[in-house]
VEXTI-638489 format. One line per 10 residues: number of its first residue (from 1); their letters; for each residue x, y, z of N, C-alpha, C. Coordinates in nm, 2 decimals, decimal comma. Atoms other than C-alpha are relative to their C-alpha. Layout:
N
NUM> A> X Y Z X Y Z X Y Z  ... .
//
This chain:
129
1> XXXXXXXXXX> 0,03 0,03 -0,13 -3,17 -2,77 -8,23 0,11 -0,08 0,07  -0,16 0,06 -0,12 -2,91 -2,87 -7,94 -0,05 -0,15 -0,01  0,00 0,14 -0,03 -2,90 -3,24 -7,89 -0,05 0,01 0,18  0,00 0,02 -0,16 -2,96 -3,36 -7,52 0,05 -0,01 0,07  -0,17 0,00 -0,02 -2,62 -3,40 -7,46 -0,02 0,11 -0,01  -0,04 -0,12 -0,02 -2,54 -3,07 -7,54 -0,05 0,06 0,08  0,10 -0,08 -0,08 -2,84 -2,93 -7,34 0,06 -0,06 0,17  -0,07 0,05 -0,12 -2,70 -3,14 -7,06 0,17 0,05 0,05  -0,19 -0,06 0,00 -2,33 -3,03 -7,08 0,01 0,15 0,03  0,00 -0,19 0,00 -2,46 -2,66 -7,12 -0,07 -0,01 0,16 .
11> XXXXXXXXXX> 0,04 -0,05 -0,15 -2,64 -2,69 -6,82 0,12 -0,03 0,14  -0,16 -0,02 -0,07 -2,34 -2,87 -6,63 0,10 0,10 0,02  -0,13 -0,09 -0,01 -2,10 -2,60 -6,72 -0,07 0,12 0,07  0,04 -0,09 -0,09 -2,34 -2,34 -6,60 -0,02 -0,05 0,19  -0,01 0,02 -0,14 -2,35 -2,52 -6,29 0,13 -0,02 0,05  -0,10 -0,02 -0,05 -1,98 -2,55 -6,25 0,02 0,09 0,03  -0,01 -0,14 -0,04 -1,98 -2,21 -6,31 -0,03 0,12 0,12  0,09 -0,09 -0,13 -2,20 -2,09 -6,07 0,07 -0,01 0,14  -0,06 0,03 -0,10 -2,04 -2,32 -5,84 0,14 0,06 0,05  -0,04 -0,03 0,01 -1,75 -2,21 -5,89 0,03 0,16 0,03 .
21> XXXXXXXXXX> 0,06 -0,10 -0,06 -1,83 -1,85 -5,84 -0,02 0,02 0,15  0,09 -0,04 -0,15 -2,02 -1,89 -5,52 0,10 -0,11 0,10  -0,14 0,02 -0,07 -1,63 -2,06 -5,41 0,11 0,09 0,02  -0,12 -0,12 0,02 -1,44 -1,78 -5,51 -0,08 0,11 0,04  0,12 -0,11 -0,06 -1,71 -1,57 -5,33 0,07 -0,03 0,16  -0,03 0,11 -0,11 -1,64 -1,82 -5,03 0,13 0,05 0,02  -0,16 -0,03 -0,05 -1,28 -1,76 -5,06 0,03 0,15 0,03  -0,04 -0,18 0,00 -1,28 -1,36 -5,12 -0,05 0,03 0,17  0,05 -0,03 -0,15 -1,49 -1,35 -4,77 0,10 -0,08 0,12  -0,10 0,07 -0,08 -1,28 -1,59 -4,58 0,15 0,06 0,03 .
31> XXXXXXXXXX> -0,13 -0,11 0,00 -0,98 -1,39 -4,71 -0,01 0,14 0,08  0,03 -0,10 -0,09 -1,13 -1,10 -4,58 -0,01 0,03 0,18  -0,03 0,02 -0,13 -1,20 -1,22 -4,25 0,14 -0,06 0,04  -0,11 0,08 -0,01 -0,89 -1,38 -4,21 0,07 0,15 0,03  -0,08 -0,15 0,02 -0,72 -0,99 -4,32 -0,05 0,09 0,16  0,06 -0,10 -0,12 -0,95 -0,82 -4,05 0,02 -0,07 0,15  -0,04 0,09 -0,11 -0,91 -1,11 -3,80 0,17 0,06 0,07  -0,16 -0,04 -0,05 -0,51 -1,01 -3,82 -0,01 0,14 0,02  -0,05 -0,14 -0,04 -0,57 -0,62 -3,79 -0,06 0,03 0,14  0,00 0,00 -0,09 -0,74 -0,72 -3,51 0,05 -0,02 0,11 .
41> XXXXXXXXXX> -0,10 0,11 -0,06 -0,53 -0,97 -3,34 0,14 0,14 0,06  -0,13 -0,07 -0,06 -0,24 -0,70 -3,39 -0,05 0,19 0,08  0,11 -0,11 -0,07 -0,53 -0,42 -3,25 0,05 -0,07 0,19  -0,03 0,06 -0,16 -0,48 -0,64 -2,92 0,11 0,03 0,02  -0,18 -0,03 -0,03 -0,14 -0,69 -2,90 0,04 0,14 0,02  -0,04 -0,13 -0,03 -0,10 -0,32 -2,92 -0,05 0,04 0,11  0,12 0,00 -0,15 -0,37 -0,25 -2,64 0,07 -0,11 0,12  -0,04 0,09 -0,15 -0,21 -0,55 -2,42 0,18 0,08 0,06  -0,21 -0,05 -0,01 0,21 -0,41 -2,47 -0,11 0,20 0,05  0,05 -0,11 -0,03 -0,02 -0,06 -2,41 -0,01 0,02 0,16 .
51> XXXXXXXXXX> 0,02 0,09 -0,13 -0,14 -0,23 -2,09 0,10 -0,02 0,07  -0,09 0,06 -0,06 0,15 -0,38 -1,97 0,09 0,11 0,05  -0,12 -0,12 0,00 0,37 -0,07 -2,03 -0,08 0,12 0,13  0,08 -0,09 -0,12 0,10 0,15 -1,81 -0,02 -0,05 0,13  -0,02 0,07 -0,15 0,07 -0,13 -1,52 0,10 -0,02 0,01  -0,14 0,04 -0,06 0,45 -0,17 -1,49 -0,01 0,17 0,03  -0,09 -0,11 -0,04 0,50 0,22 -1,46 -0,11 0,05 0,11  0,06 0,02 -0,10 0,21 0,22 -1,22 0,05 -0,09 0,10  -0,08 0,09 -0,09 0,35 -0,07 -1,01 0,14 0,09 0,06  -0,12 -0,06 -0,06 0,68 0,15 -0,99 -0,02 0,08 0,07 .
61> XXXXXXXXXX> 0,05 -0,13 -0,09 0,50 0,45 -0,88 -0,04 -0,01 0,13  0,11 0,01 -0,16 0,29 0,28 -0,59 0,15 -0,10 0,10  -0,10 0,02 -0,08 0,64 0,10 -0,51 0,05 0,06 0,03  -0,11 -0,10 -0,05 0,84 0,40 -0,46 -0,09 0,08 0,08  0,10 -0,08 -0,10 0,51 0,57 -0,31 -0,01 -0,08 0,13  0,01 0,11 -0,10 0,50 0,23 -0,08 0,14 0,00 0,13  -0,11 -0,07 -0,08 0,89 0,30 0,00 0,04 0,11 0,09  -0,02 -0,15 -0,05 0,88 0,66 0,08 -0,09 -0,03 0,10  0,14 0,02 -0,17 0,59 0,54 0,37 0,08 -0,05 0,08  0,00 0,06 -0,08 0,76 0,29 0,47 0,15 0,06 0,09 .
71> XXXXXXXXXX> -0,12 -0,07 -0,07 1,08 0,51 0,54 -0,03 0,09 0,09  0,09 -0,08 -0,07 0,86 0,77 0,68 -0,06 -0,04 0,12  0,04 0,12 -0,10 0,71 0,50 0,90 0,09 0,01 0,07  -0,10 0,11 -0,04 1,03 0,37 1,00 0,07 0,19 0,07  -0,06 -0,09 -0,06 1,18 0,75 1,11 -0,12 0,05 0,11  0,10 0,00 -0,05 0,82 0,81 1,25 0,02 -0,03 0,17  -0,01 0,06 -0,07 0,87 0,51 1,47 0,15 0,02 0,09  -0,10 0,02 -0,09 1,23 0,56 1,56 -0,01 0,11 0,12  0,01 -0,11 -0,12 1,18 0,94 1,69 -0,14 -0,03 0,15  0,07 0,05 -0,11 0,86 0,82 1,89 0,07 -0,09 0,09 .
81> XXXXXXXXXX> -0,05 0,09 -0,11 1,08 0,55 2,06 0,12 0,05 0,05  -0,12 -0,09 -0,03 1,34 0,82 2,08 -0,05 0,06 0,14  0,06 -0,09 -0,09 1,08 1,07 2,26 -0,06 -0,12 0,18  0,12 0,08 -0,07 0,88 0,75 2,45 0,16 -0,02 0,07  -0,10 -0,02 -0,10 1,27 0,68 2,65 0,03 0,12 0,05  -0,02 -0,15 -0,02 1,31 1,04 2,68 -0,11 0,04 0,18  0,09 0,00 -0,14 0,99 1,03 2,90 0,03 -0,11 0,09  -0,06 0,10 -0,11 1,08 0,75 3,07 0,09 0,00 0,08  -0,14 -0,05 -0,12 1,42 0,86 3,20 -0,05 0,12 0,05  0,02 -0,12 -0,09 1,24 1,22 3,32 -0,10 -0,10 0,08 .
91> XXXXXXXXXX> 0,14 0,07 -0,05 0,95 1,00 3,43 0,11 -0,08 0,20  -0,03 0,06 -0,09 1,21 0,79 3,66 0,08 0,12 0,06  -0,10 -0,05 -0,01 1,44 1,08 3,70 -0,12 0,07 0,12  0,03 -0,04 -0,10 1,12 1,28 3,89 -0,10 -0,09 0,12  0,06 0,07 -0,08 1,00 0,98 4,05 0,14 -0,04 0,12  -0,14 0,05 -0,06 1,39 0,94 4,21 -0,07 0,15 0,09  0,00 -0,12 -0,05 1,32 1,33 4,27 -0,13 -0,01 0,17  0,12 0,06 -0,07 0,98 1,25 4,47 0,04 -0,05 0,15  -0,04 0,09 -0,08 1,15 1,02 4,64 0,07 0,04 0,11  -0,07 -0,05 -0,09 1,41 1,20 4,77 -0,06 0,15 0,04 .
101> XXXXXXXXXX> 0,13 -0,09 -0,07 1,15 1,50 4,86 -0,08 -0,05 0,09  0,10 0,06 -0,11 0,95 1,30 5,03 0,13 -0,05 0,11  -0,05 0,00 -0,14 1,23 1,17 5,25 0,07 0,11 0,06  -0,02 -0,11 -0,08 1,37 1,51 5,32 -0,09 0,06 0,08  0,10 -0,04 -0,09 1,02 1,62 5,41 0,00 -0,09 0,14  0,02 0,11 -0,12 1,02 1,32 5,66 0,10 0,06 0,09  -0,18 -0,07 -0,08 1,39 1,46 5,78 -0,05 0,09 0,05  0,00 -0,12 -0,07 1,26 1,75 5,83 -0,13 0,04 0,07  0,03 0,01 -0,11 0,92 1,67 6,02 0,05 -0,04 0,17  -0,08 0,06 -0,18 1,12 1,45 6,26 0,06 0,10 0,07 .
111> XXXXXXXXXX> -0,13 -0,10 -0,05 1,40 1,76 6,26 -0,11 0,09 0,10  0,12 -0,11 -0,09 1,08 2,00 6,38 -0,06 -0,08 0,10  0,09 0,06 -0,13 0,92 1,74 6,60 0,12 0,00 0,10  -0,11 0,01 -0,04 1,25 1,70 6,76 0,06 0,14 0,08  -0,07 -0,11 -0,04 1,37 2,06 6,79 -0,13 0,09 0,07  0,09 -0,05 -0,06 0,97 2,17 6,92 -0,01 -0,08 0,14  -0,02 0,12 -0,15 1,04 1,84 7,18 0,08 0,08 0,07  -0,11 -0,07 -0,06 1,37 2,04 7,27 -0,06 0,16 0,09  0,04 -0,13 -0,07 1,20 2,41 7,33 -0,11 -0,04 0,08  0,05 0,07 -0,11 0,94 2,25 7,48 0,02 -0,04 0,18 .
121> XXXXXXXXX> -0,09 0,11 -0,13 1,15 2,06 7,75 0,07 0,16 0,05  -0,08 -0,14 -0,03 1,34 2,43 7,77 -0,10 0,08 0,06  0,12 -0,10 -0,05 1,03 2,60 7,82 -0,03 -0,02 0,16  0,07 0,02 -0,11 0,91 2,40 8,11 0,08 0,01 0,12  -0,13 0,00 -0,08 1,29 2,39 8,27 -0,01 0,20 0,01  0,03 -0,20 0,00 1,24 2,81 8,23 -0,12 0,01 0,08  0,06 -0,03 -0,07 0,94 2,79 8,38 0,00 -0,06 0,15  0,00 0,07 -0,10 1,02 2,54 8,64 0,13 0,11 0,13  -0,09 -0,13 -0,08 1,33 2,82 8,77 -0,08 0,08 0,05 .
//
C-alpha cells in the first residue's frame, strides 16, 4: 500500500499535470487567435490599399470629368458673351437706324407739308388769274 505521502505527491503531479495541459491548451488557442488575428489584420490592409487605390483613381476621374465642364463652361460662357455684344451692337446699330428713319420721315412730312403749302398757294394764285 502507498504511503500518504505518496498518495499525496501522486495526486499533486496529476494535478500539475492537468494543469499544465489545460495551459498548453490556453496557449495552443491564444496562438491561434493571435495567427488568425494577423491573416486578418493583413485581410484589412489589403481591402483598405484596395480602397485607397479605387478612391484615388475615382477622384481623378471626377477631376478630369470636373475639368472638362469647367472648360466647357468657360467656352460656353465666352461664346454667349461673344453672341450677347453681337446683339447689342445690332441692337444699337438698328436703334441709330430708327433714329435716323424716324428723322427722315419727319424731313419728309415737313418736305410734303411744305411743298402741298406751295401748290396750294399756286392753286389759289391760278385760280385768282
Amino acid at each position: 500500500m502507498k504511503s500518504k505521502h505518496e498518495n499525496t505527491l501522486s495526486k499533486m503531479q496529476n494535478e500539475f499535470l492537468e494543469k499544465q495541459r489545460h495551459h498548453k491548451n490556453t496557449i495552443d488557442t491564444m496562438s491561434e487567435q493571435a495567427e488568425a488575428a494577423a491573416r486578418s489584420l493583413e485581410q484589412i490592409e489589403r481591402a483598405k490599399e484596395k480602397l485607397e487605390k479605387d478612391m484615388s483613381t475615382q477622384i481623378k476621374i471626377l477631376e478630369s470629368e470636373f475639368q472638362n465642364s469647367k472648360e466647357k463652361t468657360q467656352e460656353e460662357r465666352s461664346s454667349l458673351l461673344s453672341r450677347i455684344s453681337e446683339y447689342e451692337t445690332l441692337s444699337e446699330n438698328l436703334h441709330k437706324e430708327k433714329s435716323q428713319y424716324s428723322e427722315e420721315s419727319r424731313r419728309l412730312k415737313e418736305s410734303l407739308k411744305q411743298h402741298t403749302e406751295r401748290l396750294r398757294v399756286r392753286g389759289v394764285r391760278a385760280r385768282d388769274i
